[in-house]
N, C-alpha and C positions, 0 to 999 in steps of 0.2 A: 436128539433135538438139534435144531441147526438154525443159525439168524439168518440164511438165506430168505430174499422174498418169495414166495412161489408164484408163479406166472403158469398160466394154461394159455398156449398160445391157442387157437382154436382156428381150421383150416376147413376146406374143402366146398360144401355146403351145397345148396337146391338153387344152382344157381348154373345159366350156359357158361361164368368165367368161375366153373369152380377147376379147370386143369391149370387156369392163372392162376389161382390159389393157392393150387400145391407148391407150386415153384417159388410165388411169392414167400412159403413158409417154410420149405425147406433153407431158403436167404437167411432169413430171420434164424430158425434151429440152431444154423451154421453158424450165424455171426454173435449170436445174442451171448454173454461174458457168464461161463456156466461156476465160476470161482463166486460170482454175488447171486447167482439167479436157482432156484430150483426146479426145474421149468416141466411141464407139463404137456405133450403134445397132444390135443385134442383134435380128432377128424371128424366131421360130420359126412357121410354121405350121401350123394345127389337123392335120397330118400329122406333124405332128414334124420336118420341115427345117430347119435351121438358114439363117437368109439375112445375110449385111449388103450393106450399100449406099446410099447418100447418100438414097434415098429409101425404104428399105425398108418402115417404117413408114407410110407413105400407100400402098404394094404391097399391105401384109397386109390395109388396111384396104379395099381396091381391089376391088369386084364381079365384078371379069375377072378374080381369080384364083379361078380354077374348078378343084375336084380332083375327078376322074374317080373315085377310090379311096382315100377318107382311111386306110385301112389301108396300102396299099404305096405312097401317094403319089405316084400318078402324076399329070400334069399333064397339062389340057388342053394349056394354052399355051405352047408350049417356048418360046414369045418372053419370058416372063415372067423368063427368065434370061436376057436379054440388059442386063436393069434390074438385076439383082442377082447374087450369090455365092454359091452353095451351099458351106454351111462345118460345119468339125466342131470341136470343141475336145477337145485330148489330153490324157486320161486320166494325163497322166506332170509327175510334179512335174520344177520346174527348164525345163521348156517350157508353160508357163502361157501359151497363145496360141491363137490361130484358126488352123486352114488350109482351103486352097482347096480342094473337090473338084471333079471332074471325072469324065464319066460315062465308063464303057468299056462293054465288050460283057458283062461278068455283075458288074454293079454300078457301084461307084464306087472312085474309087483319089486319093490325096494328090495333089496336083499342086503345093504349093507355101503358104510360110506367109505371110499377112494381116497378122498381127503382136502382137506382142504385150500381155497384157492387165497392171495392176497389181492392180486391184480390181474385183471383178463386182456390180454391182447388179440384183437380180431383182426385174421389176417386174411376178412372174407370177402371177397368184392362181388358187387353185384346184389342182386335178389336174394332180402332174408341175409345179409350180413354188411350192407353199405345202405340200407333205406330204413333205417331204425327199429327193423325189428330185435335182431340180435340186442340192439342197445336198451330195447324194451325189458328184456327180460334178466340183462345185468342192473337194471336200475330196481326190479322187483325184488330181486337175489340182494339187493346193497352192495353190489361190490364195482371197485372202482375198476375202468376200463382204458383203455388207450381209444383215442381219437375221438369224433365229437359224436353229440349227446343225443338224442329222438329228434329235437328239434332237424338242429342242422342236419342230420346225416340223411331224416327224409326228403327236407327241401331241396338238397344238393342234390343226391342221388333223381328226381325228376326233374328233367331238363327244364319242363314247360314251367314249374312253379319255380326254380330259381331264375329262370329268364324273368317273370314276373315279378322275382322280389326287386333283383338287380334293377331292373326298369326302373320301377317303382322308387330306387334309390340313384338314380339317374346314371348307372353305368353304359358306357359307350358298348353297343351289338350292332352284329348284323339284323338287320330285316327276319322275322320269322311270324310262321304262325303257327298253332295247335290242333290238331286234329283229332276227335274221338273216331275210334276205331270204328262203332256204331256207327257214327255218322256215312263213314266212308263206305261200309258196307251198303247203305238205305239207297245214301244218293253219289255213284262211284263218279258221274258228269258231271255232277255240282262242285264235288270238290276239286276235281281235278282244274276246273272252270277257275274257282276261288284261287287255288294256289299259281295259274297262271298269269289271274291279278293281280293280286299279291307281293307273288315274289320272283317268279319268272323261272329264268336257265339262263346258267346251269346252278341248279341248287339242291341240298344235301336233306336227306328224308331218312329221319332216325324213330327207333324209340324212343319214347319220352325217359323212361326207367331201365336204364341197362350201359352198362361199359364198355371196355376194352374195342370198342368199335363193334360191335355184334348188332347186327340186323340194318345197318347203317347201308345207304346208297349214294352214289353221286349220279345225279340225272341232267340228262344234256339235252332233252327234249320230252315230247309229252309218251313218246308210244315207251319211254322207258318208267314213265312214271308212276302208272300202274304195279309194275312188277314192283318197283321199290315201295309202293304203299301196301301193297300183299304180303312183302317182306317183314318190311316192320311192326305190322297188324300179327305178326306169327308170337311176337316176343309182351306187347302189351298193347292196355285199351287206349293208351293215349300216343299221337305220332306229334314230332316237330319234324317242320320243313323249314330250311330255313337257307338266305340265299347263299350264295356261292363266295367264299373271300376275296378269289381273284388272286392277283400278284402280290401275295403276302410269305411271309414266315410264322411256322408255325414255333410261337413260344410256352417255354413251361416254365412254371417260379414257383416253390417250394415254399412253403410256409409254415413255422414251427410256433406251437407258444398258446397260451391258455386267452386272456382275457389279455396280455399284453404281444402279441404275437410277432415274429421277424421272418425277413423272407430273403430268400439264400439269391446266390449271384441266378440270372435266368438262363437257360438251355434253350436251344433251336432244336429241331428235331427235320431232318430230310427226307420223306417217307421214301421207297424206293420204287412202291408204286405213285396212282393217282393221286391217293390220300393215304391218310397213315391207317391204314383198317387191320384187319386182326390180324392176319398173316404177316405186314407189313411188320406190327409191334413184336409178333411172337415169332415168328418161324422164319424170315428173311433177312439176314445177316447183312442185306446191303441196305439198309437204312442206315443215317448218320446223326449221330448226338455231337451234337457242338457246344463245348461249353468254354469259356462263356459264347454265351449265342452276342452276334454278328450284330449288333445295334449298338446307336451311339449313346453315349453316357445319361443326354437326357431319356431316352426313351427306356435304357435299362432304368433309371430312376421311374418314369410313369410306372413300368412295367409291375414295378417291388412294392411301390404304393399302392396301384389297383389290387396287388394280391393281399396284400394283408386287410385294405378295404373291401373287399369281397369276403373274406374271411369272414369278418366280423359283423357286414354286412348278414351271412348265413348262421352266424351266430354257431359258428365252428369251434373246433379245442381241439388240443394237441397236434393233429399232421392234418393239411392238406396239399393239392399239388394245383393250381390255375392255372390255365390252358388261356392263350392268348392269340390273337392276327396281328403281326404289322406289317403295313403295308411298305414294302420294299421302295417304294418311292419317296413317299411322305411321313413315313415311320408312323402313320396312323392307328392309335392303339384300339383295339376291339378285343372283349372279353369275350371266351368262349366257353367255358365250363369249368366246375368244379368237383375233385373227385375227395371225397374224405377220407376215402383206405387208398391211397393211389398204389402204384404195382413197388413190390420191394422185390423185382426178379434181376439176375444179373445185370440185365439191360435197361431197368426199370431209373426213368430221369428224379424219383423223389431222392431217394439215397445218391443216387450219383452228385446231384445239384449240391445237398449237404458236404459231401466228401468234396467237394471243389468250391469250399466256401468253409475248411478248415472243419467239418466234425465228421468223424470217421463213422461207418457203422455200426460198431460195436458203441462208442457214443451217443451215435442218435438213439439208438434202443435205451439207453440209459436214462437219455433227456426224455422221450416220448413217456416211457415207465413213470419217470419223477409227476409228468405233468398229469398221468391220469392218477396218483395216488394225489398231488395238492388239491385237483377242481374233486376229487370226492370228499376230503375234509374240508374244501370251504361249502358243499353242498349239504355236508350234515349240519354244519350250522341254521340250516332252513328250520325251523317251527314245522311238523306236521301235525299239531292238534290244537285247539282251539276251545277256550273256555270262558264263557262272556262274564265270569264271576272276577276271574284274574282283571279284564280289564273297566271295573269299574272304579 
């Protein structure tokens, strides 16, 4: 027996930022305090399997794991399970734990439980781990999780619907508008037509639902803006476009904390290409994190205030990271996004910003831990039945 918590960090996932993932969780592995924690590394991969196993995480990462069928998942290598556990997690609160599967002849069947989880940390960005499905089915299981709930984590993760809430709640954006994928296929003139109304050039043509900069364009005229709505139509059915910042700094502010939340000193980010896109974040060492980022006192004050108002605004808990424009001139502040798993990778600005605002990594992992076991005991205090005899 052991008073360790147990923790399943869980990695990888059906998602184009599941190679950020591994990294992001091998950070975590490394850093997270193994004298309080009992910890559990769970890999999902790009098929959606569930694996654990002492080395699961260098498996996923592993070039020999080759899928013949990322839709039914079949495996080239049925050796590959000789390394690992194919595992499912039950949907049934009061068994908050992994079990074993085992293949039979028309599918798979239970074969026995792994054991049991306390707290789940998702270290899955992107599709099916940042847009509330994963949080779906920690919430059906009962077990508390690190960072925010169905709610926020779907609103956030789709750009168009927290552009819309934030609106709605009068934060300061750039110019944008939303595109169904549908649409742009039917009438490819109309829209191009629309967004030259709109919003002009040079302006930025994303997925609505996706991260790390993936399927993202910057367009500087019309014969480029095609490709980038073909681009971003590849990743999902909804596209924003939206305009261009200009002569701005790109900032990022950290934000920790449940229902009363606080947001760390903010970071500038250099990209080293045009914009910060995914080679920029991952793979090109000459980009620059400056922290504290290059603004004057009032504007880091707007900066730490729209983050925690944005926060709360999306109705977030425990970690997010807000992404910011100010303009270099007039320190004009504009909200750019919000990511609720943001990247825990070496280079990754959410852990850095805390680490230069006095809480180390191995702390933050402690505080994040603390805050998803509080919001699940003040959430079982919720009523879920109802009897009209009681309230007579």
């Amino acid at each position: 027996m052991t008073d360790k918590i147990r923790v399943g960090v869980i990695f990888g996932g059906r998602s184009s930022e599941h190679e950020v993932s591994l990294t992001s969780a091998a950070c975590v592995l490394d850093a997270i305090d193994k004298s309080k924690y009992d910890v559990v590394p769970i890999g999902i991969t790009k098929a959606g399997q569930w694996l654990v196993g002492e080395d699961v995480l260098q498996l996923l990462a592993s070039p020999s794991l080759q899928l013949t069928n990322e839709k039914s998942g079949a495996l080239l290598q049925s050796s590959f399970f000789n390394e690992a556990k194919k595992v499912s997690l039950l949907p049934v609160p009061g068994e908050a734990g992994l079990v074993c599967l085992e293949p039979k002849k028309h599918g798979m069947e239970v074969s026995g439980a792994v054991g049991h989880l306390d707290v789940v940390f998702p270290v899955l960005h992107g599709t099916y781990g940042e847009d509330g499905a994963i949080q779906g089915l920690m919430e059906l299981s009962d077990l508390p999780y690190v960072g925010a709930g169905i709610t926020g984590s779907a609103v956030a993760m789709d750009k168009a619907m927290a552009k819309a809430v934030l609106a709605a709640s009068g934060f300061p954006q750039l110019p944008y508008v939303t595109i169904l994928r549908s649409h742009w296929e039917k009438s490819p003139i109309a829209v191009q037509d629309e967004i030259e109304a709109s919003i002009g050039y040079p302006c930025f043509v994303k997925p609505a639902s996706l991260g790390s900069s993936v399927g993202i364009s910057k367009v500087r005229r019309r014969d480029e803006l095609q490709a980038a709505l073909v681009e971003a139509a590849l990743y999902d059915r909804k596209i924003v476009v939206e305009k261009d910042a200009g002569n701005v700094r790109e900032i990022e502010c950290s934000v920790l904390g449940n229902e009363d939340p606080v947001a760390s000193i903010p970071g500038e980010i250099i990209p080293s290409r045009d914009f910060y896109d995914y080679v920029a974040k991952y793979h090109d060492s000459d980009s620059q994190l400056i922290i504290p980022a290059r603004l004057s006192p009032a504007a880091t004050k707007e900066v730490q205030e729209l983050a925690v108002a944005a926060f709360k605004a999306l109705d977030c808990a425990g970690m997010a990271r807000v992404d910011f424009f100010v303009d270099k001139d007039t320190e004009r502040v504009h909200i750019n996004e919000i990511n609720t798993i943001p990247g825990f990778t070496p280079i990754s600005m959410y852990p850095k910003l805390w680490e230069a605002s006095g809480l180390s990594y191995a702390e933050l992992i402690d505080e994040l831990i603390r805050l998803a076991l509080d919001r699940h005991r003040d959430k079982r205090r919720n009523v879920t039945s109802f009897s009209p005899q009681q309230h007579k």
